[in-house]
C-alpha positions as CSV (number, residue, x, y, z in Angstrom):
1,X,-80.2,-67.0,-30.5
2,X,-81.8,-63.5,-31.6
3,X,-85.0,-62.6,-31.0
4,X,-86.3,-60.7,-33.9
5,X,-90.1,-61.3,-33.9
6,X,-90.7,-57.9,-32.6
7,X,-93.9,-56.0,-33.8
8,X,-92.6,-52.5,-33.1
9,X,-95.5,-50.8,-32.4
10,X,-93.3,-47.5,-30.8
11,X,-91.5,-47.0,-34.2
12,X,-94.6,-47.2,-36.5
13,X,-95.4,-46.2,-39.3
14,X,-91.3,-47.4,-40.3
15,X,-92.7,-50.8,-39.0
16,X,-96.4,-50.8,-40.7
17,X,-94.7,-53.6,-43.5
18,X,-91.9,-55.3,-41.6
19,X,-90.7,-56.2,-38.4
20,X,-88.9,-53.6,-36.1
21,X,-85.4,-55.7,-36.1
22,X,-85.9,-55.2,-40.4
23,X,-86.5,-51.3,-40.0
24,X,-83.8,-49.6,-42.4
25,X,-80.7,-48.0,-40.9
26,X,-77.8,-45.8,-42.4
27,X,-79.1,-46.6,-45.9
28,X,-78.7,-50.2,-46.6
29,X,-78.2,-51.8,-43.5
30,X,-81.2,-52.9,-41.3
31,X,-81.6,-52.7,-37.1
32,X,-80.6,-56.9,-36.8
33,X,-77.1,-56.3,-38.2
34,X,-76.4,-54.4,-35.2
35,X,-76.3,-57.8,-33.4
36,X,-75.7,-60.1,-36.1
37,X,-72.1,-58.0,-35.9
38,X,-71.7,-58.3,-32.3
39,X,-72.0,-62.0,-32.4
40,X,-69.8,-62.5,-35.4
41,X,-67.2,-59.9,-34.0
42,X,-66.7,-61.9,-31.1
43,X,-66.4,-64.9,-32.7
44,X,-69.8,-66.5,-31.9
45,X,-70.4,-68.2,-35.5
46,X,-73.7,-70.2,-35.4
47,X,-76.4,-67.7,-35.2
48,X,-80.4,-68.9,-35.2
49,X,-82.4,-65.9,-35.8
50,X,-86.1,-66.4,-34.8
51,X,-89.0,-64.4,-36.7
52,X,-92.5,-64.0,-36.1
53,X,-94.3,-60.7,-37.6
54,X,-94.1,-59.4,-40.8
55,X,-90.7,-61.2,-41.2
56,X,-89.9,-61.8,-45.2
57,X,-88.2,-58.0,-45.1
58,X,-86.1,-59.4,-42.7
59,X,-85.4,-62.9,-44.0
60,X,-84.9,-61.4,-47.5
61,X,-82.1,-59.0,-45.8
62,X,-80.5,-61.6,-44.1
63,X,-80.0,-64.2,-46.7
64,X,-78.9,-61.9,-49.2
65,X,-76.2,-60.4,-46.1
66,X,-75.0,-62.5,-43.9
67,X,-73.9,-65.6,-45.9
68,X,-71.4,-67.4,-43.2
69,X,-69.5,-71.2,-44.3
70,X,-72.0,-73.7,-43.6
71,X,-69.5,-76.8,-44.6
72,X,-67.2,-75.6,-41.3
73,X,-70.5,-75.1,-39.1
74,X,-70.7,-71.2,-39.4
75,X,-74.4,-70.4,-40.3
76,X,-77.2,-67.1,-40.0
77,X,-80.1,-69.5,-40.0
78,X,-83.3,-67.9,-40.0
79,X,-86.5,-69.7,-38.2
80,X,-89.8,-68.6,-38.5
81,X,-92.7,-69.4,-36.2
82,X,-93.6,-73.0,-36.5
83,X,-96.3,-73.4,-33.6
84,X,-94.3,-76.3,-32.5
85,X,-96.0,-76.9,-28.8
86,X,-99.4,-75.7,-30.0
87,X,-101.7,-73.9,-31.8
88,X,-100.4,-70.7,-31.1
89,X,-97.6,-68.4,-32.3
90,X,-95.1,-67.1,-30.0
91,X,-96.5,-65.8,-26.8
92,X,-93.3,-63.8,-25.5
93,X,-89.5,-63.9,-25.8
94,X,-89.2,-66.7,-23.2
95,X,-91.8,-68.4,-25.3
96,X,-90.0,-68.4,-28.3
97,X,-86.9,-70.0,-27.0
98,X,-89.0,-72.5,-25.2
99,X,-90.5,-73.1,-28.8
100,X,-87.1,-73.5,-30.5
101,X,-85.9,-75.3,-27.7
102,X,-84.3,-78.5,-30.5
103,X,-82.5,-75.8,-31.9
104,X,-80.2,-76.1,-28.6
105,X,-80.5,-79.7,-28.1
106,X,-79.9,-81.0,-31.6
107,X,-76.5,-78.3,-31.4
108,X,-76.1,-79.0,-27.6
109,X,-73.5,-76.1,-27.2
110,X,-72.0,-75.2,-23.8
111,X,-73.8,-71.7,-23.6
112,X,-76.3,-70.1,-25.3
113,X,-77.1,-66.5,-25.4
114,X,-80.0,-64.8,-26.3
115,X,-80.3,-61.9,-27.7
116,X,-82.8,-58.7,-28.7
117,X,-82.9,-57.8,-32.1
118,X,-84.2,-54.6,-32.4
119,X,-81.2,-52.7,-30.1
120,X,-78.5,-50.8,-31.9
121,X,-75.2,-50.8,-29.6
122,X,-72.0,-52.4,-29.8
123,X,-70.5,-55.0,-27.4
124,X,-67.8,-57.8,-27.0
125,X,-69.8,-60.6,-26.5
126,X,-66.7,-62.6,-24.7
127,X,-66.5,-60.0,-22.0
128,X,-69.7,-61.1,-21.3
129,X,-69.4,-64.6,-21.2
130,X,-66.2,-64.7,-19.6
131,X,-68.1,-63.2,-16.4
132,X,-70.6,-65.7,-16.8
133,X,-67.8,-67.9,-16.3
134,X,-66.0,-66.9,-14.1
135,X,-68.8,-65.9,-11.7
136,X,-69.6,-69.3,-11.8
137,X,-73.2,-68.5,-12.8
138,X,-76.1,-70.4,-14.6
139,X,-77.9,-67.2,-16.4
140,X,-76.0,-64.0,-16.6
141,X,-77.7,-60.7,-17.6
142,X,-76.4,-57.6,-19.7
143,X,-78.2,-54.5,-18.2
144,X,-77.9,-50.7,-18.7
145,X,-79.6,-48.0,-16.4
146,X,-83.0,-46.1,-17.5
147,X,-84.8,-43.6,-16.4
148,X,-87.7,-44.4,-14.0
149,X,-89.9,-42.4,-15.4
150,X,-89.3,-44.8,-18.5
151,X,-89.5,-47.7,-17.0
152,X,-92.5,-49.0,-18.0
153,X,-91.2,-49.6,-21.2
154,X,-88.7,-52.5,-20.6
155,X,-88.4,-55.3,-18.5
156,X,-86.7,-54.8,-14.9
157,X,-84.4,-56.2,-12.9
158,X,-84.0,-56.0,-9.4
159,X,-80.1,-56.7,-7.5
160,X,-79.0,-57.1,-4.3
161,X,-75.7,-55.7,-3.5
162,X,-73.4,-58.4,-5.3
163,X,-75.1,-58.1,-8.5
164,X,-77.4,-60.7,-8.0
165,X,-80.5,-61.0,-9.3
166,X,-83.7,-61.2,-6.7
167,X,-86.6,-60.2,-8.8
168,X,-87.8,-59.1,-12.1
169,X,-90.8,-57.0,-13.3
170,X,-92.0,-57.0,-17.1
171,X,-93.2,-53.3,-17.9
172,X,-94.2,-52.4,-14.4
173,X,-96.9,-49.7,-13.7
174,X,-96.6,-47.0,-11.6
175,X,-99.7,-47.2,-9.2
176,X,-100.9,-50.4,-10.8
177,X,-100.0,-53.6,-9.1
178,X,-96.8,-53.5,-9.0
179,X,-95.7,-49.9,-7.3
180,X,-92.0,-49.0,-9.1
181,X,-91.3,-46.8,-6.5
182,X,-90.7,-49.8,-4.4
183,X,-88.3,-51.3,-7.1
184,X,-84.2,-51.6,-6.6
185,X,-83.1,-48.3,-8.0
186,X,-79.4,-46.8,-9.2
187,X,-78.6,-43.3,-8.6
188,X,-77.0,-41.9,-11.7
189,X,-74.4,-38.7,-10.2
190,X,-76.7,-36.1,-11.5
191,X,-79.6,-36.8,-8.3
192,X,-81.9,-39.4,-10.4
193,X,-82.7,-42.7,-10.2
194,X,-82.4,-45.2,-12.7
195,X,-83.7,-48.7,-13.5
196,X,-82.3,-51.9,-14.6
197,X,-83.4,-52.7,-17.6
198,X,-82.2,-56.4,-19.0
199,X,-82.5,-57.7,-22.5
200,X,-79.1,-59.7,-23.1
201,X,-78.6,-63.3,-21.7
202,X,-75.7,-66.2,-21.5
203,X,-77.2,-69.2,-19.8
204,X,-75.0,-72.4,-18.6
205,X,-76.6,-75.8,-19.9
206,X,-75.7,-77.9,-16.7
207,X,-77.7,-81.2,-16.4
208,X,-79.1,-79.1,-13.1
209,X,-82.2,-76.6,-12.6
210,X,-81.5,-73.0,-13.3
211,X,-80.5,-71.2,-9.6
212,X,-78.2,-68.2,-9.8
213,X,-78.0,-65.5,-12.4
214,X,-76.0,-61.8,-12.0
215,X,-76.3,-58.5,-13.5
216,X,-75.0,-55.4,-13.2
217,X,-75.4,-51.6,-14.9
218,X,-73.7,-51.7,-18.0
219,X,-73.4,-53.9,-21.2
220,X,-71.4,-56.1,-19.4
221,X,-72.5,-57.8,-16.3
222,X,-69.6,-57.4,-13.2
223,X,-70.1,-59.0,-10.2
């Protein structure tokens, strides 16, 4: 699953008349193909990419790119905001999954992962997962270090020494309530500290409640 109902408010005006995953890159090729190739690169063939603002840039984009076999279950399906549990559109990332949440059970894979669509990078997928798996875990996070003094731009993740995950803060404000200085920091080798920030997921689909999850500093979780 791909997030990709970002508004993009940092890159404006480039997202004033589309959504921030549909914001032109290189010439022809747009901020979501960054992903769209990671998952396709690795092998990870049925792709649900959910939209929200200012999307038809992106949908357009996608269609016309990214045309898999659907008669041997490869797909790029893009689903817009449907207001499924309410009258309301999506009210955060977790909120959109938990919208779209049929889109897992009528597939009922083994793992999903869920994915930003508005991060250029490039990263083996299966790495990933094959942590997941053989950490044993239920969720699994891809992390990479960032400043401090940035860190109220992303969501954070706190570890304890094994890579597990203990806590986790959602743009946290320095002298606000929650205090950052008081958050799990990495030193970097050049006498800075750095934050966790977390915006890749593989999550187990075990008949049980979620209770584990690992990260670590880089695009792929070690443990």
């Amino acid at each position: 699953m791909i997030l990709a109902g970002g508004q993009g408010e940092r890159l404006y005006p480039l997202t004033r008349d589309r959504a921030k995953p549909a914001v032109p890159f290189g010439g022809r090729y747009r901020i979501i193909d960054f992903v769209i190739n990671n998952f396709i690169n690795s092998g990870f063939l049925k792709i649900k990419v959910l939209t929200q603002f200012k999307s038809n840039s992106l949908i357009e984009h996608i269609t016309r790119t990214w045309r898999l076999v659907h008669e041997i279950g490869q797909y790029v399906d893009v689903v817009p905001a449907q207001m499924r549990k309410g009258p309301f559109w999506f009210r955060g990332t977790a909120d959109a999954v938990f919208q779209n949440l049929e889109l897992i059970f009528d597939e009922q894979p083994e793992y999903v992962c869920v994915f930003g669509g508005d991060h250029i990078y490039k990263m083996d997928v299966n790495l990933m997962l094959q942590e997941h798996i053989e950490n044993e875990s239920d969720l699994t996070i891809a992390t990479i270090p960032v400043p401090v003094a940035e860190a109220h731009h992303f969501g954070i993740v706190e570890v304890d020494d094994d890579w597990r995950v203990t806590g986790f803060v959602e743009k946290p404000k320095s002298g606000g309530k929650v205090d950052m200085g008081a958050l799990w920091t990495l030193p970097d080798g050049d006498g800075h500290e750095d934050k966790l920030e977390g915006g890749r997921y593989v999550v187990d689909l075990p008949k049980k409640p979620l209770v584990a999850a690992t990260a670590a500093p880089g695009m792929v979780p070690v443990n």
